[in-house]
C-alpha positions as CSV (number, residue, x, y, z in Angstrom):
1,X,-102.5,36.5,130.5
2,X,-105.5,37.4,133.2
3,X,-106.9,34.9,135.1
4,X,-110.1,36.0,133.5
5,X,-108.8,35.0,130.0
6,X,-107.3,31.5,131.3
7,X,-110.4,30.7,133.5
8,X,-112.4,31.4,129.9
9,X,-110.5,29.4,127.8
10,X,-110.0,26.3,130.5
11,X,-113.9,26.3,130.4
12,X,-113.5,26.1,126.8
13,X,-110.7,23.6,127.0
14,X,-113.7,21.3,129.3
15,X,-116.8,22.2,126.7
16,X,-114.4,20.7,123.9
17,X,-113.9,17.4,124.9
18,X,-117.8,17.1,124.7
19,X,-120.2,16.2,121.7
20,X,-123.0,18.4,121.3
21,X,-125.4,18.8,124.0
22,X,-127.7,20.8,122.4
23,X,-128.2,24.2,119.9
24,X,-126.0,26.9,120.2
25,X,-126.9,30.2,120.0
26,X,-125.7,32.5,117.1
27,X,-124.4,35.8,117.1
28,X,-125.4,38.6,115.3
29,X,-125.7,39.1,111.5
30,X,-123.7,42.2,111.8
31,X,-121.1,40.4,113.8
32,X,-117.4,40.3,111.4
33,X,-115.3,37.3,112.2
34,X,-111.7,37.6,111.2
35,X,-109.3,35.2,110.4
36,X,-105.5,35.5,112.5
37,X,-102.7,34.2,110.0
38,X,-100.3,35.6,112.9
39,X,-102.3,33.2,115.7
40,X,-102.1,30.2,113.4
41,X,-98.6,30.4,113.0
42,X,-98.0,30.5,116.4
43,X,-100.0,27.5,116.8
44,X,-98.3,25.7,114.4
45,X,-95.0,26.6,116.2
46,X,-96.1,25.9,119.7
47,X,-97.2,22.4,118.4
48,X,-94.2,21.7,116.8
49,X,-92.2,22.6,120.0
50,X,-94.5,19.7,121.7
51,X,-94.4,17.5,119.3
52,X,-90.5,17.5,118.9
53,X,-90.0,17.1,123.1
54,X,-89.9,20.4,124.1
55,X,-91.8,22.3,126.6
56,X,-93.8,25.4,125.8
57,X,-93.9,27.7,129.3
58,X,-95.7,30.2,130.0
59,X,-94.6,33.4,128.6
60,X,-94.8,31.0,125.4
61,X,-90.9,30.2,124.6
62,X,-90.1,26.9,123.5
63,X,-87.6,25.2,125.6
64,X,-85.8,22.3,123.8
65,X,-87.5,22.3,120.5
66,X,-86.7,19.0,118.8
67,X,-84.8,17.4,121.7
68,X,-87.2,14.8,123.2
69,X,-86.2,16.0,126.3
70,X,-90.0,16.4,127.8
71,X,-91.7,13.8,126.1
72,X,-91.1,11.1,123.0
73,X,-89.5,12.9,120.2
74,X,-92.3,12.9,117.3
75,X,-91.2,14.2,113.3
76,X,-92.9,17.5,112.9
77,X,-96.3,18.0,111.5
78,X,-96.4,19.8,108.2
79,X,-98.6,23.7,107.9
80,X,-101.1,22.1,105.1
81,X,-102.4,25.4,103.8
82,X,-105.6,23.7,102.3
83,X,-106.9,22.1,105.0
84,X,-106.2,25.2,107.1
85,X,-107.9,27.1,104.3
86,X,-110.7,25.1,103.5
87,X,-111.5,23.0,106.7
88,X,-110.2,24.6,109.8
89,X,-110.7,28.3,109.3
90,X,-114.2,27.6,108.2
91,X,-114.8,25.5,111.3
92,X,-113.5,28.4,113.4
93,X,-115.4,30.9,111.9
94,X,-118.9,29.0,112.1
95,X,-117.7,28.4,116.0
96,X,-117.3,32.4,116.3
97,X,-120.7,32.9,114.7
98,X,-122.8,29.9,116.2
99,X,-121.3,31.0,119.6
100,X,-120.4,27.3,120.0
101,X,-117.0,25.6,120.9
102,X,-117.9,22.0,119.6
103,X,-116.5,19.1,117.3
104,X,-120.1,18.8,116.2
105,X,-122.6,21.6,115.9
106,X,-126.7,20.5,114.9
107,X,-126.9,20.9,111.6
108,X,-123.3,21.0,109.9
109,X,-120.9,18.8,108.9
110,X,-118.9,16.3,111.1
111,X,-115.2,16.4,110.6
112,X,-115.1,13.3,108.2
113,X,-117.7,15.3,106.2
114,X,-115.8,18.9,106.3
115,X,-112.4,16.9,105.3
116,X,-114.2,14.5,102.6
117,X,-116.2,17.5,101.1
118,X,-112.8,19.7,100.4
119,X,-111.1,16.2,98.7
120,X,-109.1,15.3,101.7
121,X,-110.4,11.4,101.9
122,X,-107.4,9.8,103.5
123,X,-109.0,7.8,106.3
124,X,-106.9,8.8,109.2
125,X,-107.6,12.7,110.7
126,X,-107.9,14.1,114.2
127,X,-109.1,17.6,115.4
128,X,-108.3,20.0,118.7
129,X,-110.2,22.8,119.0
130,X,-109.9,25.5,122.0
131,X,-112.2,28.7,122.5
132,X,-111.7,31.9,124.8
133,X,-114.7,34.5,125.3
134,X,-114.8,37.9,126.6
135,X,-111.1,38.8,124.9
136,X,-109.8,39.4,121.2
137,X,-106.4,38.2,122.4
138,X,-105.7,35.3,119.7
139,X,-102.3,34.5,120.3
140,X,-103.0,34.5,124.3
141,X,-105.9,32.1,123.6
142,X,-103.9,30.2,121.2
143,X,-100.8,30.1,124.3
144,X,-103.3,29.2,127.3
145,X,-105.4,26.4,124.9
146,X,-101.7,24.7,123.6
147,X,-100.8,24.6,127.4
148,X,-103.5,23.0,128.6
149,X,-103.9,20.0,125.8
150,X,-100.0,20.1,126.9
151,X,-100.7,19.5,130.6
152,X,-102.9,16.0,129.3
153,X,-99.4,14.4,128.8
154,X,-99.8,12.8,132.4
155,X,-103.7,12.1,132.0
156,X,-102.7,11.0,128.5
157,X,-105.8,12.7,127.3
158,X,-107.1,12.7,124.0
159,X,-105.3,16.4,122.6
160,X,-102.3,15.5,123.8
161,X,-102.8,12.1,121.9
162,X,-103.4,14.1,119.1
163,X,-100.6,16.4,119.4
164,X,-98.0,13.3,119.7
165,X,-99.5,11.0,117.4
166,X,-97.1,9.2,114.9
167,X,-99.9,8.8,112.3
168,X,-100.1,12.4,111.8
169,X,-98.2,14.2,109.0
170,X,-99.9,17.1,108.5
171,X,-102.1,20.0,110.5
172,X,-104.4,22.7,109.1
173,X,-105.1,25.2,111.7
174,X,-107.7,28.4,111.6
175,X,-108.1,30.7,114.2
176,X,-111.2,33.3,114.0
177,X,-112.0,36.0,116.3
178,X,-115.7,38.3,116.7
179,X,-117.8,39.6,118.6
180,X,-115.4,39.3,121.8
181,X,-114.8,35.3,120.8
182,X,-111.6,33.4,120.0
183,X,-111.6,30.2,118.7
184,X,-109.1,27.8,117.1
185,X,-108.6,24.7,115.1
186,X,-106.1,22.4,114.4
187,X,-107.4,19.5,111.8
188,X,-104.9,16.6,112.4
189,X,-104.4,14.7,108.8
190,X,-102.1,11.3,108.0
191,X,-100.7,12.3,104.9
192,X,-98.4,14.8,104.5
193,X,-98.8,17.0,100.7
């Protein structure tokens, strides 16, 4: 990965932890945004590795998957097709087109609403999101955004909450690339399906 492409999505990384600060701009009409089934497999995995105790390095291997070794052991979190379908792809296709790497864009739907509206109404959800600009390099976005919410486990920050917490059975997660933009979603949810 180029220091370009990490400096991007660390930027990202920082915009994400923010509520909206004001209108984003949207990209063009003409502008296709494709969804990455590949990416968001990865993601899944990478989480999972986390999640279990082990330690995702750099080149992306897993080292000690399941093991607790690197942090608390936590039961891995389901793929849940449907919200990944219906809730996080959408989200990161209308960050792709709004040019906007938010939890909350003016205008749509918070995450309670998204989740609700696709008949997901258990209570307890969470959402990550990271974004990388200037590359169409999904699975290097997806690598360099997982190892920086991993990094938070000495800040304790609020992804790596996310990524550890108990609560959660369950993960839908869309990743959507266009016009030079890569962003991805992972929709935390406490039942499993």
């Amino acid at each position: 990965m180029t220091s370009a492409l990490a400096r991007s999505v660390a930027y990202a990384i920082a915009i994400s932890m923010l509520l909206t600060l004001g209108a984003a701009g949207s990209v063009s009409a003409t502008t296709s945004v494709t969804r990455v089934p590949a990416a968001e497999k990865y993601a899944h995995s990478l989480l999972n590795c986390t999640r279990t105790g082990g330690f995702v390095d750099a080149q992306g291997r897993c080292l000690a998957r399941g093991s607790g070794k690197y942090s608390a052991y936590r039961k891995p979190l389901r793929l849940h097709k449907n919200i990944s379908l219906k809730v996080a792809w959408p989200w990161a296709r209308a960050m792709v087109q709004m040019n906007a790497c938010e939890h909350v864009i003016a205008g749509r739907p918070s995450l309670a609403t998204r989740m609700r509206n696709k008949g997901f109404r258990y209570w307890y959800y969470g959402e990550n999101i990271g974004c990388g600009w200037s590359t169409g390099d999904a699975k290097g976005v997806v690598l360099a955004t997982h190892r920086m919410m991993q990094a938070e486990k000495q800040s304790r920050g609020g992804h790596w909450k996310n990524i550890k917490n108990r609560r959660f059975k369950s993960v839908g997660i869309g990743v959507a690339t266009g016009g030079g933009r890569v962003m991805v979603v992972w929709d935390f949810y406490g039942r499993r399906y």
